[in-house]
VOGUMI-964226 format. One line per 8 residues: their letters; for each residue z, y, x of C-alpha. Coordinates in steps of 0.2 Angstrom, whole numbers, plus 2048, in hexadecimal, padded with zeros to 3 digits. Example, Ala and Ser with C-alpha at 12.3 -4.5 7.8 and 13.67 -1.06 7.14 Angstrom:
as> 827 7EA 83E | 824 7FB 844
//
This chain:
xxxxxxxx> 800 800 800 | 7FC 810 80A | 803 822 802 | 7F1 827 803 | 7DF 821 802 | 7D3 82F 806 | 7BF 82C 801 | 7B2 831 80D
xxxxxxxx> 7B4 83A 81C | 7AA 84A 81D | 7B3 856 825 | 7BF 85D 815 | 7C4 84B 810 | 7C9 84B 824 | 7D0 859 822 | 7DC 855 814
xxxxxxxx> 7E1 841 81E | 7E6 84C 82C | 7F1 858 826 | 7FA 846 81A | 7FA 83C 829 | 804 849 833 | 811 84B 825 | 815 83B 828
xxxxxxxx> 80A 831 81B | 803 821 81A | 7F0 827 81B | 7DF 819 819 | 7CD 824 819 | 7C1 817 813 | 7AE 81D 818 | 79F 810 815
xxxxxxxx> 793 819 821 | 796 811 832 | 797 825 83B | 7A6 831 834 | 7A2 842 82E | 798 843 820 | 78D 84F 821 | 796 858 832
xxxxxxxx> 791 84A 83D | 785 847 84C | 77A 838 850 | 76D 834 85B | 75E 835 852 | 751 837 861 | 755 82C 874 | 761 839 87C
xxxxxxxx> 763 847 86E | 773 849 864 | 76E 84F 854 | 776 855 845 | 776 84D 833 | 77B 85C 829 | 785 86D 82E | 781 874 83F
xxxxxxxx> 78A 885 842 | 79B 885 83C | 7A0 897 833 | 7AB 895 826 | 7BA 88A 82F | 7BB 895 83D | 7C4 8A0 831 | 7D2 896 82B
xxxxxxxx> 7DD 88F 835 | 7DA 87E 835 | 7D3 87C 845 | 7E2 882 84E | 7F0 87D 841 | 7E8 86A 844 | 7E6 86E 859 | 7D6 865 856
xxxxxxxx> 7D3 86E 869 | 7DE 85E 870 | 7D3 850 867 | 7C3 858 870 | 7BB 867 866 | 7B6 874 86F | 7AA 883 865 | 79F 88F 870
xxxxxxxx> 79D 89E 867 | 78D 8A4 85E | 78A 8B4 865 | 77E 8BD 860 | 781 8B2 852 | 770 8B6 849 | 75F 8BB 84F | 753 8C2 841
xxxxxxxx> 741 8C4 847 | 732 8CF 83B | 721 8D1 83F | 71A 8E4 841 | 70C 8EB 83C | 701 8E9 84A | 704 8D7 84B | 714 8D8 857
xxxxxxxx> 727 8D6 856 | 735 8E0 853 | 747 8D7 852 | 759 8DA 84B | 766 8D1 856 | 779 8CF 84E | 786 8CC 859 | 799 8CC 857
xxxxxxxx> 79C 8DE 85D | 798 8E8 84F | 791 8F6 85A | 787 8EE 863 | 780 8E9 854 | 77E 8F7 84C | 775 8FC 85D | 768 8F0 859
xxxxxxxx> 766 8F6 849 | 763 907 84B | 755 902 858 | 74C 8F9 84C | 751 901 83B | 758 912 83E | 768 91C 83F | 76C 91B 82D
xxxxxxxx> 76C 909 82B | 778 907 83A | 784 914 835 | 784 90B 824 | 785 8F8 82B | 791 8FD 836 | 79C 906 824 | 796 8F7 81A
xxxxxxxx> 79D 8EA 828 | 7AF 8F1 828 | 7AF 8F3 814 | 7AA 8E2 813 | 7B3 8D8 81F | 7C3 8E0 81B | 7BF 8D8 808 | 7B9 8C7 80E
xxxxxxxx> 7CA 8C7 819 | 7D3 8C5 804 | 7C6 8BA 7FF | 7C9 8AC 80D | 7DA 8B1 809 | 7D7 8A8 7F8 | 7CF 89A 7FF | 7DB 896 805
xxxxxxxx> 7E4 88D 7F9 | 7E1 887 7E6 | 7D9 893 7DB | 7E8 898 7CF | 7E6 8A9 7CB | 7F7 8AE 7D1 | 7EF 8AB 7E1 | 7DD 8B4 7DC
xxxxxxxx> 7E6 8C1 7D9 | 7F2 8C4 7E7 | 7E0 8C1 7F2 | 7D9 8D0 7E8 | 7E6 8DB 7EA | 7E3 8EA 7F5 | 7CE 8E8 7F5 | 7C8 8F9 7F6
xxxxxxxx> 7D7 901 7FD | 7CE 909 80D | 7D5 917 81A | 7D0 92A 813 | 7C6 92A 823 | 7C1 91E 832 | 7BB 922 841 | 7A7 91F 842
xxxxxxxx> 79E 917 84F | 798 91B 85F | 78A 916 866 | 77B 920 86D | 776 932 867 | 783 92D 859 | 793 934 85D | 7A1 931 850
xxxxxxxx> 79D 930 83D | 7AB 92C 82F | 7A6 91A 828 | 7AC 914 817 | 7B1 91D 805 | 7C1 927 806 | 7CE 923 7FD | 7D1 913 7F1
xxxxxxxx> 7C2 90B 7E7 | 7C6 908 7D5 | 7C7 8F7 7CD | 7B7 8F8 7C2 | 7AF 8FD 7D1 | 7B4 8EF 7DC | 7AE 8E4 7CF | 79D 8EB 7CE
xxxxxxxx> 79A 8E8 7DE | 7A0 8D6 7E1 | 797 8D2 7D1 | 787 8DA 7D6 | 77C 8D2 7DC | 778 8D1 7EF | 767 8D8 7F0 | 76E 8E7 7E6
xxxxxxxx> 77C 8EA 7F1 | 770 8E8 800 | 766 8F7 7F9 | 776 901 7F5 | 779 902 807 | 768 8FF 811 | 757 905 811 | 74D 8FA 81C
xxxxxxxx> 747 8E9 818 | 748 8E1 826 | 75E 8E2 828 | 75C 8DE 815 | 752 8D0 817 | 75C 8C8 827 | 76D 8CA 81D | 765 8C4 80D
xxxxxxxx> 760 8B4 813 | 76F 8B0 81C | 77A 8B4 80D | 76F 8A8 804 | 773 899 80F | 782 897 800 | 773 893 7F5 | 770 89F 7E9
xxxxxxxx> 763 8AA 7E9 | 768 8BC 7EE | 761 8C4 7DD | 76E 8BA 7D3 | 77F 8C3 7C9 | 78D 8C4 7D5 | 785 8BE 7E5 | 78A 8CC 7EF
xxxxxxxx> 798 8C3 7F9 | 78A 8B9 7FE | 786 8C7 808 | 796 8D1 809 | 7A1 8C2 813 | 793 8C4 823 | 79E 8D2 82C | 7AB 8C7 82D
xxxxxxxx> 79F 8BD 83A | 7A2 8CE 847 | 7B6 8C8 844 | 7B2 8B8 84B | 7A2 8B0 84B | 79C 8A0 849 | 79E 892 853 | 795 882 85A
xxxxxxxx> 79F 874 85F | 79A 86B 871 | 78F 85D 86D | 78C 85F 85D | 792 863 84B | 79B 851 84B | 7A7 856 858 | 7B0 85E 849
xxxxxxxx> 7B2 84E 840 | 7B6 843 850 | 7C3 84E 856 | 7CA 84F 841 | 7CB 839 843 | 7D1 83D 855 | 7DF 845 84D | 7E3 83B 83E
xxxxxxxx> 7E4 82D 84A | 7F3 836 855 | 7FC 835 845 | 7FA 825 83F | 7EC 826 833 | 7DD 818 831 | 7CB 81D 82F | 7C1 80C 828
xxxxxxxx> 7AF 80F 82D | 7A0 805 826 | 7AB 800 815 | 7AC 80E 808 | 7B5 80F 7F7 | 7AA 802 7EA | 7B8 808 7DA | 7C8 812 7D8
xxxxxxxx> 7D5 805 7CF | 7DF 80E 7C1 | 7EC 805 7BA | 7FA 80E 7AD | 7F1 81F 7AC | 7F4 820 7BE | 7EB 81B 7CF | 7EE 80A 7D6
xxxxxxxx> 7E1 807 7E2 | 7CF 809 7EB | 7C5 7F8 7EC | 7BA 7F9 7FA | 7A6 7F3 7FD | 7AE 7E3 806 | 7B7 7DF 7F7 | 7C9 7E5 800
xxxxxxxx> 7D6 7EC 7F4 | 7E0 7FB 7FD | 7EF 7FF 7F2 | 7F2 812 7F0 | 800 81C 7E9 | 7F3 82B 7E9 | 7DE 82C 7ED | 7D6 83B 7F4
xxxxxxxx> 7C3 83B 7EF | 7B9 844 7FC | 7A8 840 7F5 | 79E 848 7E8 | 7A7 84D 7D8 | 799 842 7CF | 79D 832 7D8 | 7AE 832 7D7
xxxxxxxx> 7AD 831 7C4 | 7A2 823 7C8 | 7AE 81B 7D4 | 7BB 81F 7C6 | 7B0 816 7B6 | 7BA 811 7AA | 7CA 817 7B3 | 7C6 827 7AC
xxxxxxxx> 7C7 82F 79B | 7B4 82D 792 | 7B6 83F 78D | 7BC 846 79E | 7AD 83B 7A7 | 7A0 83F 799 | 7A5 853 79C | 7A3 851 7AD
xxxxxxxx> 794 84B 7AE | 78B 856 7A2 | 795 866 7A8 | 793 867 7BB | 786 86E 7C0 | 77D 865 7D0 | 76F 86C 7CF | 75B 86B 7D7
xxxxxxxx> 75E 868 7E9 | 761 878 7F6 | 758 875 808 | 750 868 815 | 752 866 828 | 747 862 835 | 74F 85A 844 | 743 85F 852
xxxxxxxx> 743 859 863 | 739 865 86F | 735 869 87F | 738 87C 87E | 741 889 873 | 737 893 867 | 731 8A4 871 | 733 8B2 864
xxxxxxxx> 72A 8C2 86D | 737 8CD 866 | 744 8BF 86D | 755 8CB 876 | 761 8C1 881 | 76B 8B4 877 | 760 8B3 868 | 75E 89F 86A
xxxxxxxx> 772 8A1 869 | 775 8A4 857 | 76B 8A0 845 | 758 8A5 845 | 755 8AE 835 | 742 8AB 832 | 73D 8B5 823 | 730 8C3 81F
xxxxxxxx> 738 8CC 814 | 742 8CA 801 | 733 8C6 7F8 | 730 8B8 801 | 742 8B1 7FE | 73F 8B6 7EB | 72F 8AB 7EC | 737 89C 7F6
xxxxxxxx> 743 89B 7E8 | 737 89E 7D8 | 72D 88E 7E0 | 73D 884 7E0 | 740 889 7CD | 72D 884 7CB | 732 873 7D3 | 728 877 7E3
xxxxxxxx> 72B 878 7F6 | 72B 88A 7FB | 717 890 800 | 71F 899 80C | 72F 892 813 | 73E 89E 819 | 744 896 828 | 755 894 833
xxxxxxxx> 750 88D 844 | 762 887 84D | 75F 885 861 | 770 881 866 | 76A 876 875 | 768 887 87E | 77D 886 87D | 780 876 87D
xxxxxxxx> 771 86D 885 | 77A 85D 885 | 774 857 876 | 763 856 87E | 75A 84F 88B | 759 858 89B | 748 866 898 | 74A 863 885
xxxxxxxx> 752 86B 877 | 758 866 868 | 755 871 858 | 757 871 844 | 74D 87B 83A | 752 87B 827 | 748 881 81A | 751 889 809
xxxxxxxx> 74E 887 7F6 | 745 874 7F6 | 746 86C 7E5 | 74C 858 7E3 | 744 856 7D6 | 72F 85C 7DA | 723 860 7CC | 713 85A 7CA
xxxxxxxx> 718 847 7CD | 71B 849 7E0 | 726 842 7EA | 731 845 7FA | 72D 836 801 | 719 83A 801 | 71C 84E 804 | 72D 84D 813
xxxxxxxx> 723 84E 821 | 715 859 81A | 723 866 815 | 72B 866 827 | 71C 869 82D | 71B 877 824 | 72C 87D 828 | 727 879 83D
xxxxxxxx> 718 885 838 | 722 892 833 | 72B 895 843 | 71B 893 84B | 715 8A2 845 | 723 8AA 849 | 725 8A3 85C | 714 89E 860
xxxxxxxx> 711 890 868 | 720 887 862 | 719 87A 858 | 710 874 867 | 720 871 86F | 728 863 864 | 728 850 869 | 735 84A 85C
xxxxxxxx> 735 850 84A | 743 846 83C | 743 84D 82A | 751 84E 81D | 74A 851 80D | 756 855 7FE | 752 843 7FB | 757 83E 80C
xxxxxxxx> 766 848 80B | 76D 83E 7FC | 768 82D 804 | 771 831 814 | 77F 83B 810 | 784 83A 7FE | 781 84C 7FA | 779 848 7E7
xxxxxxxx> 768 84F 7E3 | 769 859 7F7 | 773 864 7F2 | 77D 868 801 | 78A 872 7F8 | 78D 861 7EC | 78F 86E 7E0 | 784 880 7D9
xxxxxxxx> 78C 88E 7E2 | 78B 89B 7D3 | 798 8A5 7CC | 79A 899 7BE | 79E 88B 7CB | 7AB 893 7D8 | 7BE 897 7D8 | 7C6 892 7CB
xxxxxxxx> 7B8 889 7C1 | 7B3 87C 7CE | 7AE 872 7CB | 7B4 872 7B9 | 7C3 87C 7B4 | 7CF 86D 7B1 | 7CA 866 7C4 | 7CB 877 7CC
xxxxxxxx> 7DD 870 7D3 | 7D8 863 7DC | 7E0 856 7D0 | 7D6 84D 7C1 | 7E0 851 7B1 | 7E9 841 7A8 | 7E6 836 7B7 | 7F5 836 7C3
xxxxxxxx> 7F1 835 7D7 | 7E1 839 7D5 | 7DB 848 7DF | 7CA 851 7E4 | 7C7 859 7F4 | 7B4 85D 7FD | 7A7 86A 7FB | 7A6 865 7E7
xxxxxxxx> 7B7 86F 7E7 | 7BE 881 7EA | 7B7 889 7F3 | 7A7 87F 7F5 | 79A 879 803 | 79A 87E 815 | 7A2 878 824 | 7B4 87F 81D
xxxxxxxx> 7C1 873 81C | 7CD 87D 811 | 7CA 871 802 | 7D3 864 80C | 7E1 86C 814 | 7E3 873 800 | 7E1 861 7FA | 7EE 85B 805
xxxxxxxx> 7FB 86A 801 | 7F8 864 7F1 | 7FC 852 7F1 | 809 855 7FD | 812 863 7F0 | 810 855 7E1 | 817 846 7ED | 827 852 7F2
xxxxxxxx> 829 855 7DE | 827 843 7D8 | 836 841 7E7 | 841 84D 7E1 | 83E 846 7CE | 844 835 7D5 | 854 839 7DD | 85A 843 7CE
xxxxxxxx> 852 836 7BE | 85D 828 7C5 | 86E 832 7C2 | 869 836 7B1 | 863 826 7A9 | 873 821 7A4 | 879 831 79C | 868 830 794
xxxxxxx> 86C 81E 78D | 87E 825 787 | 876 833 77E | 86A 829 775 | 877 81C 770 | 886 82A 76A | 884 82A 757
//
């Protein structure tokens, strides 16, 4: 009987086993592929490249905590830092290149900005930066933990309240400038601006395309497009990558998830590889057990499901209420796919013309310009690949080039707004490779040359992406990113805390949860406070019930 049986073992299932297993529970993670991670894992998918499966540049979790509460450091990860930690190349007019480089210093940022976009868009990135990171600093606070809106609202508290004046920035022929709104924004106006949405609140503050464009399309790495209600925190959470930017752990995305099993194992956890969960036993309204793909039986006092939201009412059947399964099923909303990779093996970088020192360092933001965002996604509603594919080129083996061959490099390339389902009979099988293609195309134009440079190419289709890695129709976020989907309503209302009502020991954790996909980590460590909070209760309830009983057997006797 182990005090916990966690499902799966992406890095939030991890997560959660780690932070159990060192409050001195019993912990069993039962994982059927044979490598641990899930989707933040590293294989070799080409003789003497380490390639990722899924995530590559780790963002949000560097923000938490979790890296340093857990000393993950001891059990082997080690992050280089991105910076710059995006490179944004656009054609001009006469056929060449003009680029934006971000890096974590804001003003050298801005710098860059005002060479390619003028004064007034770095004087107002540089306002827009402080405004915006200082807000997202409350947001994370509320990702912190479960979504309740005592919680919400102590996060919201005090967004808006700005200095009456801050010193601008300096920088060349710029002197000092006052950055920001004096005084206290009102809360109507707060609201207007985090339920705008992120194109509009681009164009409130910018006026040339191109910065547009570059923070557009990485605001829309969440999923939704940019022209949708109340995406302008997919925009507005970037300054917080001056703060501290993203990170790539040595050898790959996986060195995460090894050094997460590393530390599970310090503290008497079990990772089972190559035997996942077949069925969740429930017994008494409660559960009882997992039931394995080898037909073992591992006895549970609680479960933690790390997988997809779907399959663990699946995994539940008919342990679970029919109403509660029924609503489930018809009420989250999963979705039409998000993205592909490309896994290239190559015997060069790509060689933008505009290319300023570092730029293979960070994310390559390939995209002309909003329109052609707006048309990737209107051929996803259409059921079609994007005619003309934005693009993120990842070169990490320019950092890190152990995880190629001497003289090669390893690089992703992923492609947004690729619909599972395809129209007009096709399907991903036939048109994969025809699509990467494409997608190789694309940076091609942009670094001429390129495509002549690859040797190795392995696609993930959305399809792919649910075969290998569980992530249901390709969706990498498990679950649609929208307002009606995040906070307290993921992914339902009555699941948003990490327990499934009427069903006792059962818990959720994983990017079907608050706060949703992404290399995070903060559903776990929630998941785990969570179970850890109902196991101290249930402790407590059983030292003071058995007092009681017989004065509760008196009273029911006395006339």
């Amino acid at each position: 009987m182990r005090d916990v049986v966690v499902i799966g073992s992406g890095h939030n299932a991890l997560v959660a086993a780690c932070y159990l297993a060192r409050a001195g529970l019993d912990v069993e993670v039962l994982e059927r592929d044979t490598v641990p991670g899930g989707a933040v894992s590293t294989v070799q998918r080409f003789p003497g490249y380490a390639v990722d499966r899924g995530s590559s540049a780790h963002i949000m979790i560097r923000h938490t905590g979790i890296v340093e509460e857990l000393d993950l450091a001891r059990h082997g990860l080690a992050y280089l830092d991105l910076d710059p930690w995006a490179f944004a190349p656009f054609r001009t007019p006469d056929g060449g290149q003009r680029a934006i480089t971000f890096h974590a210093d804001l003003d050298r940022t801005c710098a860059c900005i005002e060479a390619v976009c003028g004064a007034r868009d770095a004087d107002a990135y540089h306002a827009w930066a402080g405004d915006w990171a200082d807000r997202n600093e409350r947001v994370f606070a509320a990702f912190a933990g479960p979504p309740t809106p005592a919680r919400l609202g102590r996060a919201a508290l005090g967004i808006g309240r700005r200095p009456s004046a801050t010193p601008g920035r300096a920088g060349p022929g710029m002197g000092r400038r006052p950055s920001g709104t004096p005084g206290r924004l009102r809360g109507g106006e707060i609201a207007r601006q985090f339920l705008t949405t992120a194109d509009h609140l681009l164009d409130e503050h910018f006026a040339d395309e191109r910065l547009k464009t570059a923070l557009a399309w990485l605001g829309a790495q969440a999923g939704p497009p940019t022209h949708e209600v109340a995406t302008a925190d997919l925009v507005g959470w970037v300054p917080l990558l001056h703060r501290r930017p993203p990170g790539r752990p040595v050898g790959g995305s996986g060195a995460l998830t090894r050094a997460l099993a590393g530390r599970l194992a310090a503290d008497g956890g079990t990772l089972r590889l190559g035997d996942g969960a077949r069925r969740i036993v429930v017994a008494g309204g409660r559960v009882a057990a997992v039931q394995t793909d080898s037909g073992d039986v591992v006895g549970a006092r609680a479960v933690l499901a790390g997988c997809h939201v779907l399959t663990t009412v699946d995994l539940l059947g008919d342990g679970l209420p029919a109403a509660l399964a029924a609503r489930i099923r018809r009420a989250v909303r999963v979705g039409n796919g998000l993205g592909m990779a490309v896994r290239l093996g190559t015997t060069d970088l790509p060689r933008y013309p505009a290319a300023a020192p570092g730029a293979h360092t960070g994310l390559q933001l390939l995209a002309a310009d909003r329109r052609t965002l707006a048309a990737a996604y209107g051929d996803y509603l259409a059921g079609r690949p994007p005619a003309d594919p934005p693009v993120v080129v990842m070169t990490f083996s320019a950092i890190d080039p152990g995880i190629a061959p001497p003289g090669r490099h390893n690089i992703t390339v992923w492609g947004q707004w690729y619909p599972y389902e395809l129209a007009g009979g096709e399907s991903w099988d036939a048109v994969g490779r025809r699509e990467a293609d494409r997608l190789i195309a694309r940076v091609d134009a942009a670094a001429p040359g390129f495509a002549g440079t690859v040797e190795h190419v392995h696609v993930q289709t959305p399809a792919d992406i649910e075969r290998e890695l569980g992530m249901l129709r390709g969706n990498v976020m498990h679950v649609e990113m929208g307002l009606d989907g995040m906070f307290a309503l993921r992914p339902l209302p009555e699941l948003a805390g990490y327990r499934v009502p009427g069903l006792a020991g059962m818990y959720l954790t994983g990017a079907s949860t608050h706060p949703g996909g992404g290399v995070f980590g903060a559903s776990g460590r929630t998941a785990a406070h969570v179970i850890l909070s109902d196991l101290r209760r249930a402790r407590r309830a059983s030292r003071i019930v058995p007092p009681i009983l017989p004065q509760l057997r008196a009273f029911r006797r006395s006339p």
